[in-house]
VMD Tcl script that draws the C-alpha trace (Angstrom):
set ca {
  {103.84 124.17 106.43}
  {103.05 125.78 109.27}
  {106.11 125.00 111.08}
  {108.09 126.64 108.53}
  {105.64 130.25 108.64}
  {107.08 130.00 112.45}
  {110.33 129.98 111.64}
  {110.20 132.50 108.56}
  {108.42 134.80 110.69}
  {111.32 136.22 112.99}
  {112.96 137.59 109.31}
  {109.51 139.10 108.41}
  {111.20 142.73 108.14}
  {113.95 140.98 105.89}
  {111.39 139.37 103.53}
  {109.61 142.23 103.49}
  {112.60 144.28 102.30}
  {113.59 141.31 99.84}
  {110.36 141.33 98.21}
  {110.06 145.14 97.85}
  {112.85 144.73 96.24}
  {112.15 141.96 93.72}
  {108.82 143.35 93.15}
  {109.83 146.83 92.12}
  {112.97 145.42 89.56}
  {110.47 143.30 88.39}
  {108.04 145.91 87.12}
  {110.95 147.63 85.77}
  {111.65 144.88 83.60}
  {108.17 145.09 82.60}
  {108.16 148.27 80.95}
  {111.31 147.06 78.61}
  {109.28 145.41 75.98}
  {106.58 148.46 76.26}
  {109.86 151.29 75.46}
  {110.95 148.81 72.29}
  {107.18 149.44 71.06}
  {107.05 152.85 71.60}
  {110.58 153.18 69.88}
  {109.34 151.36 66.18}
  {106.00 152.65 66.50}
  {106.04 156.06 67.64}
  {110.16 156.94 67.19}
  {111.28 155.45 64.71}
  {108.93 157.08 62.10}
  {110.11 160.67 63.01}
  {113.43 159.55 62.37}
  {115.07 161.71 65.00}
  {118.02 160.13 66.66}
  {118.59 161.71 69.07}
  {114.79 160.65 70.65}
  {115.35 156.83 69.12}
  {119.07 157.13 71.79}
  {117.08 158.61 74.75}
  {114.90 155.83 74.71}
  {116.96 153.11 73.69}
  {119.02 154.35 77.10}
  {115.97 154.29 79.24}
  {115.81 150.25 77.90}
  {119.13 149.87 79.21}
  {118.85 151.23 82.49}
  {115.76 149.60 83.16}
  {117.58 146.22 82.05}
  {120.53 147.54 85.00}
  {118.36 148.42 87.39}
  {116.45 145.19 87.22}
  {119.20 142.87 87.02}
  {120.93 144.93 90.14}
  {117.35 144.54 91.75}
  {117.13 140.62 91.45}
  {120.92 140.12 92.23}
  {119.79 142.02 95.45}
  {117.04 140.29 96.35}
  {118.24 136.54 95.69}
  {120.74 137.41 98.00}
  {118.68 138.14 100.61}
  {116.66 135.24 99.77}
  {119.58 132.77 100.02}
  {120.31 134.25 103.81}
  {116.36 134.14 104.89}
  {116.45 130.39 103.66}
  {120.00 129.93 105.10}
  {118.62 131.67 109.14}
  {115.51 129.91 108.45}
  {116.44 126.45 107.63}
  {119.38 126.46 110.48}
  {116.71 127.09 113.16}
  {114.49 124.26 111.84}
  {117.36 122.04 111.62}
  {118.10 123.33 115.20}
  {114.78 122.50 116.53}
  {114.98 119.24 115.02}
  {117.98 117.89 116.55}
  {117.01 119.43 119.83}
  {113.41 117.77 119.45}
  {115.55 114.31 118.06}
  {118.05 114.72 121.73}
  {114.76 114.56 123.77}
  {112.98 111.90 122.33}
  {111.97 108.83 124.26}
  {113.19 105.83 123.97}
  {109.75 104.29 122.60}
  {109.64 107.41 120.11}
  {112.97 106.88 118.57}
  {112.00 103.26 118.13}
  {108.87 104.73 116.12}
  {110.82 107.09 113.76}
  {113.89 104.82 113.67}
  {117.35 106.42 113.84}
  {118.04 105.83 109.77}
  {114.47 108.35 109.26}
  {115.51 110.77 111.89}
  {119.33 111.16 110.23}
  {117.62 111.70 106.51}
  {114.87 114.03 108.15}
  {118.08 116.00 109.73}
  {119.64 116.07 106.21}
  {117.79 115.56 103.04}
  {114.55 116.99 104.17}
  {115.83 119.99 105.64}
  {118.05 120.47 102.98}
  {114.56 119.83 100.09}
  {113.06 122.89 102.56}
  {116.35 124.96 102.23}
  {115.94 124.56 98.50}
  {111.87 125.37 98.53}
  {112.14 128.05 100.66}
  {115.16 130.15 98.65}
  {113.28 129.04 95.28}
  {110.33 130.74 96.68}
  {111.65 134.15 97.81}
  {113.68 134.09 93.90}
  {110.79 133.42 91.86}
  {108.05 133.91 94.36}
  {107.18 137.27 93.31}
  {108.86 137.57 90.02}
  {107.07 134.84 88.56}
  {103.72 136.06 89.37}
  {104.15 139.51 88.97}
  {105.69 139.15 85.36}
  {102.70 136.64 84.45}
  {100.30 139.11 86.11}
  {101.94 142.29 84.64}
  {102.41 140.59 81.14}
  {98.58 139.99 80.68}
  {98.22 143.55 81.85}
  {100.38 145.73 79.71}
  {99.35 143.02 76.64}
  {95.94 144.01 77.34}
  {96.35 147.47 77.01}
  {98.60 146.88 73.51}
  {95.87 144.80 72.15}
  {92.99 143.15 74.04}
  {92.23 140.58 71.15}
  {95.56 139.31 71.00}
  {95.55 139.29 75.00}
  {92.20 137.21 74.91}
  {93.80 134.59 72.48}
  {96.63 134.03 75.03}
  {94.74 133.80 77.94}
  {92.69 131.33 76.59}
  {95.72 128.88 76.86}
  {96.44 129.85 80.75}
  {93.34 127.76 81.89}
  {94.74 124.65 80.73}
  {98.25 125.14 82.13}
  {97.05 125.89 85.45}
  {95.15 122.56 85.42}
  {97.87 120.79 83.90}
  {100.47 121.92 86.55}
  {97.86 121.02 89.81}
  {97.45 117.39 88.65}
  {101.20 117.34 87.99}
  {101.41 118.68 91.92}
  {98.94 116.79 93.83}
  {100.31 113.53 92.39}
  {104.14 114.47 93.25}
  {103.50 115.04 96.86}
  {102.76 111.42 97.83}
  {105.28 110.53 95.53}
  {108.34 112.14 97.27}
  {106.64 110.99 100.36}
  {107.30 107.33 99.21}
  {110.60 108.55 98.09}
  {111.86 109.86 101.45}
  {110.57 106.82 103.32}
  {112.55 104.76 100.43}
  {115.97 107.02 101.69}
  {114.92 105.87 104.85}
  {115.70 102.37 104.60}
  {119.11 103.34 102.52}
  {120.31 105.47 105.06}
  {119.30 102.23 107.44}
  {121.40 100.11 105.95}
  {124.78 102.41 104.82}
  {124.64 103.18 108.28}
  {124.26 99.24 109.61}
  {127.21 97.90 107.09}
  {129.50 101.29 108.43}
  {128.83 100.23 111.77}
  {130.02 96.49 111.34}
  {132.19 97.14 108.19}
  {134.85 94.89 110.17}
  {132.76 91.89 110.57}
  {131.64 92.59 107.56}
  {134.84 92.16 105.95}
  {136.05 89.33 108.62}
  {133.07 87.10 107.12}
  {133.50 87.91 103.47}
  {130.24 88.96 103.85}
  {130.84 92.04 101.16}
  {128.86 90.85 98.53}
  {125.67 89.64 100.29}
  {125.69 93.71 101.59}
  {126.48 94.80 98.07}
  {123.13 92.81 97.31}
  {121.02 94.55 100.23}
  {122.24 97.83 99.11}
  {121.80 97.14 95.39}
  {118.13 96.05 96.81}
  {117.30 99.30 98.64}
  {119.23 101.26 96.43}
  {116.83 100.04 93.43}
  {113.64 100.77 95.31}
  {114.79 104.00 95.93}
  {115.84 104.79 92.15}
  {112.56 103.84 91.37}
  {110.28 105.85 93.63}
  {112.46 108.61 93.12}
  {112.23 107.73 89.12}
  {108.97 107.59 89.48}
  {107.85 111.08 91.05}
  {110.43 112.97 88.80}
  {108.91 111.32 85.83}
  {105.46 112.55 86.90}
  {107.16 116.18 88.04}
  {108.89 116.51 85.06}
  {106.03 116.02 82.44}
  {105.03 119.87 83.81}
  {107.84 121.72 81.84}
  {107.26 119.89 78.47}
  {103.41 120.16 79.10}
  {103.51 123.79 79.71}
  {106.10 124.51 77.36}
  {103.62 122.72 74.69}
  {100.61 124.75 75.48}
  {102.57 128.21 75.85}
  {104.01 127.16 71.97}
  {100.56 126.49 70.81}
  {99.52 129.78 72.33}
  {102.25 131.71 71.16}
  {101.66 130.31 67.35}
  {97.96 131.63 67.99}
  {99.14 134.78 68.92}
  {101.48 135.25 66.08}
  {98.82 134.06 63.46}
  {96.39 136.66 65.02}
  {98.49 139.31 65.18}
  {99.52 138.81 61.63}
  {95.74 139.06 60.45}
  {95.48 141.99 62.49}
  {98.58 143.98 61.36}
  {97.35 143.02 57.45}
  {94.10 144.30 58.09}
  {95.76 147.53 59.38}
  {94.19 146.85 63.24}
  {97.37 146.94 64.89}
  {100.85 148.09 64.43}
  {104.40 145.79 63.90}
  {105.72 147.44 66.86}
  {103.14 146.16 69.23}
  {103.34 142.88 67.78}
  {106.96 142.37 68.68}
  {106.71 143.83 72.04}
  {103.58 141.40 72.48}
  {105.49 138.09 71.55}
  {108.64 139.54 74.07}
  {106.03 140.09 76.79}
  {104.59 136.42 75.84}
  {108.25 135.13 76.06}
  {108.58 137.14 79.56}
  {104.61 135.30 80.19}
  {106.43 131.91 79.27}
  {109.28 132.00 81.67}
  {106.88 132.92 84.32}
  {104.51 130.56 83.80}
  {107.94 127.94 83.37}
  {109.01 129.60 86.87}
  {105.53 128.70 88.58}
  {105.87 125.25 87.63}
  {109.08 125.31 88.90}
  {107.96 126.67 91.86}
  {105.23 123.67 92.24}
  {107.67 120.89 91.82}
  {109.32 122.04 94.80}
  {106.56 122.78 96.34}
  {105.88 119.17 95.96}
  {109.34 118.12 97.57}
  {109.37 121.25 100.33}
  {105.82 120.13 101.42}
  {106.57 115.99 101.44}
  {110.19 116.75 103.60}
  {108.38 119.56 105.78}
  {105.64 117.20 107.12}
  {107.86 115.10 107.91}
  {109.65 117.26 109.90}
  {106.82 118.24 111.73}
  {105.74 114.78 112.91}
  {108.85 115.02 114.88}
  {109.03 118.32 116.13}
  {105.47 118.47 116.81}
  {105.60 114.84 118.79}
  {103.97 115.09 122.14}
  {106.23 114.34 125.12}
  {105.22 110.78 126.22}
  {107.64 110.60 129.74}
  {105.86 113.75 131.37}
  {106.76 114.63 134.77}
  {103.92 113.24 137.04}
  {102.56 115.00 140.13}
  {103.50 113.52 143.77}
  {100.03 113.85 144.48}
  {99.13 111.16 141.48}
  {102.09 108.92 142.48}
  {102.56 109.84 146.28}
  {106.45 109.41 147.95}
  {107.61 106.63 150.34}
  {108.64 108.06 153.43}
  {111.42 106.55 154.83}
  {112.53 104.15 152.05}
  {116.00 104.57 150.48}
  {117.92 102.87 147.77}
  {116.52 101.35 144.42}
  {112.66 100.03 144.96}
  {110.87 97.66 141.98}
  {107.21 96.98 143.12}
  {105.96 94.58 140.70}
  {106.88 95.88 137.19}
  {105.85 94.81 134.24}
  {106.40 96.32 131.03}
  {106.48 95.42 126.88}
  {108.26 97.30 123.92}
  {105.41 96.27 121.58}
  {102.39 96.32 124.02}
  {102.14 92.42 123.36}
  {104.01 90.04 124.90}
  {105.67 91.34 128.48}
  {109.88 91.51 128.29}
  {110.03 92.13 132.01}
  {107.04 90.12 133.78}
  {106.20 91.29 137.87}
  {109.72 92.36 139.28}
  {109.90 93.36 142.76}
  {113.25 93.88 144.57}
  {114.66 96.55 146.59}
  {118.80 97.59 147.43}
  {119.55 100.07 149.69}
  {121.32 103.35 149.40}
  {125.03 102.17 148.94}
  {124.26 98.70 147.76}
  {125.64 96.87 144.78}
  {123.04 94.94 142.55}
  {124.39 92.22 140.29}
  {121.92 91.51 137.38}
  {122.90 87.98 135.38}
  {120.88 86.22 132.91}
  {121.16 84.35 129.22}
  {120.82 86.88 126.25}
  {117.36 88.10 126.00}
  {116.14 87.72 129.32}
  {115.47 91.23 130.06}
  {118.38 92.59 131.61}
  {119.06 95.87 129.59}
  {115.43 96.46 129.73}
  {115.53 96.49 133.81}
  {118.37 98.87 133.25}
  {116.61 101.10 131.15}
  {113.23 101.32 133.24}
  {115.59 102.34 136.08}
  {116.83 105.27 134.02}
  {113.27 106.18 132.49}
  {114.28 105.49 128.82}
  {110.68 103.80 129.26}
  {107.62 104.43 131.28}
  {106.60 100.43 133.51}
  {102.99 99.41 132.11}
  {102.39 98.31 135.99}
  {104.33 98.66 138.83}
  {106.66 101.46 139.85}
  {110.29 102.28 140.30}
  {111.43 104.04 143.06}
  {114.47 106.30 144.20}
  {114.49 107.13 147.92}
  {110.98 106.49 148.24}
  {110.32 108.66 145.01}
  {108.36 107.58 141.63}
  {110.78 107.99 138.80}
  {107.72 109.67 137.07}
  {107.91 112.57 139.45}
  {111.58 113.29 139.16}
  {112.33 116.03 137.01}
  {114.91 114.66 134.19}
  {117.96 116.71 134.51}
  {117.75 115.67 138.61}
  {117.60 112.26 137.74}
  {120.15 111.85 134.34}
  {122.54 113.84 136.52}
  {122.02 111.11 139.08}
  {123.51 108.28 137.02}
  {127.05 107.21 135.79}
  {125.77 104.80 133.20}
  {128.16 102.44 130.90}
  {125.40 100.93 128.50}
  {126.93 97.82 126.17}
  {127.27 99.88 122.88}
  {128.49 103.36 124.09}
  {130.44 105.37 121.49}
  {133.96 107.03 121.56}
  {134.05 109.98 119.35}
  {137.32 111.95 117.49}
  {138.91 113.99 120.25}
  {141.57 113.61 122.87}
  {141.09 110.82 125.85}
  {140.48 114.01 127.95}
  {137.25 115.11 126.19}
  {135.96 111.95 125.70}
  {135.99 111.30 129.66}
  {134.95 115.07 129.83}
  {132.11 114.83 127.70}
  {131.00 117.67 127.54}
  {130.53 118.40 131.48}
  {131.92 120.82 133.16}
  {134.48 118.51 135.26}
  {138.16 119.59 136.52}
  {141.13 117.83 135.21}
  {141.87 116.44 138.50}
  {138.26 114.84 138.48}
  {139.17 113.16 134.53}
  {141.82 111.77 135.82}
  {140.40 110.01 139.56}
  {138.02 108.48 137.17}
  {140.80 106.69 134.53}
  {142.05 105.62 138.06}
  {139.18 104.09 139.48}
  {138.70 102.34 135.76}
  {142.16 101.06 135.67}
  {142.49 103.08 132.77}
  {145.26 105.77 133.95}
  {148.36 102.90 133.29}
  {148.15 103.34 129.38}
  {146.69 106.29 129.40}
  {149.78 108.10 130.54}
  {151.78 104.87 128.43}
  {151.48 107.59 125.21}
  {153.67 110.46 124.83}
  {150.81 113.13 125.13}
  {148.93 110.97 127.89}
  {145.39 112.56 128.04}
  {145.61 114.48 124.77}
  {146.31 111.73 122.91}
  {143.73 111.92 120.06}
  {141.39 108.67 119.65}
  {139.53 108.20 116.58}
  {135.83 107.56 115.77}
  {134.30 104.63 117.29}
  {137.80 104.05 119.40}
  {139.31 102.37 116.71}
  {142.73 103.04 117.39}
  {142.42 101.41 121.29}
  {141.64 97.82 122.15}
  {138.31 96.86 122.95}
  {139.04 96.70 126.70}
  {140.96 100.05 126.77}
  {137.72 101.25 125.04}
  {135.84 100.01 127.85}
  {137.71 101.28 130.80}
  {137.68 104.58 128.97}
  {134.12 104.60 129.17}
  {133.90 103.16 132.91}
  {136.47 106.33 133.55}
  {133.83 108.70 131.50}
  {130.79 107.54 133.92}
  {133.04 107.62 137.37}
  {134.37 110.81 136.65}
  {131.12 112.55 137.26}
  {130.69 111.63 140.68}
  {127.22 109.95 140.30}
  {125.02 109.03 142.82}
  {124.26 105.54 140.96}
  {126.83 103.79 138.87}
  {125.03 101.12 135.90}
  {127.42 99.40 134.05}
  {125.85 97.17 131.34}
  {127.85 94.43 130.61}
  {130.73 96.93 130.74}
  {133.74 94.82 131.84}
  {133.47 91.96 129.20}
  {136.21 92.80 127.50}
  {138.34 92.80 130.35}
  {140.39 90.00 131.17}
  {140.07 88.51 135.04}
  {142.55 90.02 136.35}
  {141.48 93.54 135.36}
  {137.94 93.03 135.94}
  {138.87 92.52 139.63}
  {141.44 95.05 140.52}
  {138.54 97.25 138.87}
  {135.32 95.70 140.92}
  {137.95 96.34 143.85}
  {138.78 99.40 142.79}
  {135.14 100.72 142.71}
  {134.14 99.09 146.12}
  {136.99 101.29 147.61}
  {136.64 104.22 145.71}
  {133.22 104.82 145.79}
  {131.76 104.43 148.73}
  {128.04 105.59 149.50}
  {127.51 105.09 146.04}
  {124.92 102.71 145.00}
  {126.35 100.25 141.88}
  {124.09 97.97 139.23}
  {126.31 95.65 137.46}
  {124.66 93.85 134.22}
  {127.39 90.81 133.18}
  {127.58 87.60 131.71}
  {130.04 86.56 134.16}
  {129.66 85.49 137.61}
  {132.41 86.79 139.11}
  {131.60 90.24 137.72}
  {128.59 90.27 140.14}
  {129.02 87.47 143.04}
  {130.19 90.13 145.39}
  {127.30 91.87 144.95}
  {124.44 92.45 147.94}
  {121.75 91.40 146.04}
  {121.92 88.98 142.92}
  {118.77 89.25 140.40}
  {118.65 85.78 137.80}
  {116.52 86.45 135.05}
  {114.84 84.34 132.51}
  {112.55 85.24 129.95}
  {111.83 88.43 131.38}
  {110.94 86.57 135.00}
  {112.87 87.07 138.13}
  {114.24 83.24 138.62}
  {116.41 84.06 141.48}
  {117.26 86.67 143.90}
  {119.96 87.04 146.65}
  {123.69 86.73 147.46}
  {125.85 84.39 145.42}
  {126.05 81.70 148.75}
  {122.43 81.86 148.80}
  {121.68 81.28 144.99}
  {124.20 78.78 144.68}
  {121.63 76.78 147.07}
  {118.55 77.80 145.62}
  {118.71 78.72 142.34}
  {119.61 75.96 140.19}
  {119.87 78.58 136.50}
  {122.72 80.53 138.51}
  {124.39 77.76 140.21}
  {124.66 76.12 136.61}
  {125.90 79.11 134.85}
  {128.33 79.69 138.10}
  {129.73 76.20 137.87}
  {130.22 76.48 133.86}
  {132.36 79.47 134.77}
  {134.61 79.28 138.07}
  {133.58 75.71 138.56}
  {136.12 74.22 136.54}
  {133.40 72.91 133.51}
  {134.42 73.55 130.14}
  {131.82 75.75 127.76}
  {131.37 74.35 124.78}
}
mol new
graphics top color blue
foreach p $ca { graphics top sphere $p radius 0.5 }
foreach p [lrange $ca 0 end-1] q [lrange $ca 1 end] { graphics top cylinder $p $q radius 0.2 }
display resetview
């Protein structure tokens, strides 16, 4: 909870004020109950009128000026937990945007979105349930025993003796809950995981009649989740009955006290009816705290778990040239035997060494599996090598600051995203770029033709996910997204396989022309996608099989010169 004291601080003043507020209309609803008293016992029996309509208007204002005193302050309370809750969720998603790779493998994308949503949304609700009933709960519970004491300490005694044994009964209740909406959250988790798999492929979803076997894996997590969620409301909501049990046996207690006492002319009527309002005003406080505590339960649970994200410790920290010392005099892309594994067991990339030159072009070509993302995203720093380093002009990645290097790429990775604006912004993204530079990048990506095809050429409007452009328009949109920024290294990541031949050479041609000084790393499946590369990398199994130009592996590399001939060699793939 500490992260949420840090963001509740800033609106101290606020809270302050809030509180001031609800405490004060509190304790003027307090004396209500106290006024009726004084009015049968003490007003009443001089039968004046005019007294019994002084007081009974003192009642009423005090009822006005409370009830204008808690409207006041709930509003208030609903803005602190609105401000409050918007800069946790704001330090969350920044915190989420510069996770590592290896981190957001940890948490896994379904927990982050539900951590972004539900649990800030369970904090929302904890922390404007706690400025509402906070202080009023408390204060009426304190303030009832009080001003009951001082109408009759017996009778007070008798209730108190039931408080005990509520207090007890609602900490079990709590300290069970907590682990339970724990288990609850982490059962949204794997929901969320899947709603947002079968929305993702809903098409080959529906192209395999596969509808029903999801329906099942839903009904599945869906099910686990009813019943961890089931199960910690059951054990929350036992409180109210529980409480409302033992504040019924202590108000019968009361009554049958109060009766003996008012027979046996120790007390008067008067204070016996403004005792069982104050009990009733004890009751909804004590109702309130409970409240209070199952939220608790539910703020605490979703507010850890925010925590464990925002509080994560950087793991790709900017190293010191003195720990990992520069190359003077080398240029271009360096590998010095790296090694590296996503689980810390078994290597996916096993003692890779190659170097291309500033300027170069580096074709990467392998089956599926045989690390060629991963070399792609140890370039870019996504992950930290185990051994080994990566270099850029003679520099450790690990001592490059991270906006110098992300602003270094143009990177097309294999499942880049197309969100719901016009083709402008979605080559823009977000950069500052000029319209002329938007549009020499749909050149270069062969991209410009249909582009300017629709009526409103670059504001035409494309929908989520690109689904209203082909799937090689799609790509060439996102080629023309990476080239438009000028980068200093292009990576395209299988990026032209949805490009028929032709158009994957006018655009290989068109980037050799085009961009010029600028160093290129081509991931394909296809041979001619990368034979015109300077330097060829074959990988299997995470090994480096093969490395040169396409004349040279064709001679010595007998993976690449099968997978060439299957392709432009006139063999048929099966």
């Amino acid at each position: 909870m500490k992260l949420l004291l840090e963001y509740l601080k800033p609106h101290r003043r606020l809270i302050a004020l809030a509180l001031t507020i609800k405490t004060v209309g509190t304790l003027v609803e307090l004396f209500i109950p106290y006024i009726l008293s004084y009015i049968l016992d003490d007003v009443v029996p001089t039968g004046r009128v005019d007294r019994i309509v002084l007081w009974g208007g003192a009642m009423i204002l005090c009822a006005a000026f409370g009830c204008l005193g808690n409207i006041t302050a709930n509003r208030m309370a609903s803005k602190i937990a609105k401000r409050s809750t918007e800069g946790i969720r704001h330090a969350l998603f920044e915190r989420v945007m510069t996770l590592s790779a290896r981190q957001i493998d940890a948490f896994t994308v379904p927990s982050l979105e539900s951590r972004l949503t539900s649990d800030t949304y369970h904090v929302h609700h904890f922390v404007g349930m706690s400025m509402r009933l906070g202080v009023r709960a408390p204060l009426l519970l304190v303030g009832g025993i009080l001003v009951t004491a001082m109408l009759d300490l017996t009778m007070t005694l008798v209730m108190l003796a039931i408080l005990p044994l509520i207090g007890l009964t609602v900490w079990v209740i709590t300290k069970k809950g907590i682990p339970l909406f724990q288990k609850s959250q982490r059962s949204l988790d794997g929901m969320v995981r899947i709603v947002r798999e079968d929305a993702k492929g809903i098409r080959v979803i529906k192209a395999l009649s596969r509808g029903d076997y999801e329906r099942r894996r839903f009904d599945g997590a869906n099910r686990v989740l009813m019943t961890s969620e089931q199960t910690a409301s059951s054990v929350m909501a036992a409180s109210n009955p529980l409480v409302t049990l033992l504040l019924n046996v202590g108000l019968v207690a009361v009554i049958l006290v109060g009766a003996f006492r008012v027979n046996g002319a120790l007390t008067e009527a008067g204070k016996i009816i403004a005792f069982i309002q104050y009990f009733t005003l004890i009751s909804n406080a004590m109702i309130g705290i409970t409240r209070i505590f199952v939220n608790y339960s539910k703020g605490t649970a979703s507010a850890k778990r925010i925590e464990e994200v925002v509080r994560t410790a950087p793991d790709l920290e900017l190293r010191s040239e003195e720990e990992f010392p520069p190359r003077k005099g080398e240029s271009g892309i360096v590998f010095e035997d790296v090694s590296f594994s996503y689980m810390g067991k078994k290597n996916n990339l096993s003692h890779i060494s190659f170097s291309l030159p500033r300027g170069g072009t580096l074709g990467v070509i392998g089956a599926t599996g045989s690390g060629k993302t991963t070399l792609i995203r140890l370039l870019m720093r996504a992950y930290d090598v185990d051994s080994g380093s990566v270099r850029i002009d003679g520099r450790d990645l690990r001592t490059i600051p991270p906006d110098e290097l992300n602003t270094a790429f143009g990177v097309v990775m294999q499942n880049d995203f197309i969100f719901a604006d016009t083709i402008a912004e979605n080559i823009r993204f977000g950069r500052d770029l000029s319209e002329e530079a938007v549009r020499r990048g749909a050149e270069l990506a062969q991209a410009s033709e249909f582009i300017e095809a629709y009526e409103d050429g670059y504001g035409h409007m494309l929908q989520s996910k690109g689904t209203n452009v082909s799937g090689g328009q799609k790509q060439r949109l996102l080629i023309a997204r990476a080239l438009a920024g000028e980068p200093q290294i292009l990576v395209l990541d299988d990026a032209s396989s949805a490009l028929d031949y032709k158009t994957d050479a006018r655009l290989r041609r068109s980037i050799r022309e085009g961009l010029v000084g600028v160093t290129s790393v081509v991931v394909a499946q296809r041979v001619s996608s990368v034979m015109h590369a300077d330097l060829i990398l074959v990988l299997e199994d995470g090994e480096l099989i093969g490395a040169g130009r396409h004349e040279e592996l064709l001679a010595t590399c007998e993976v690449y010169r099968q997978i060439s001939n299957s392709q432009i060699g006139g063999a048929i793939l099966e």
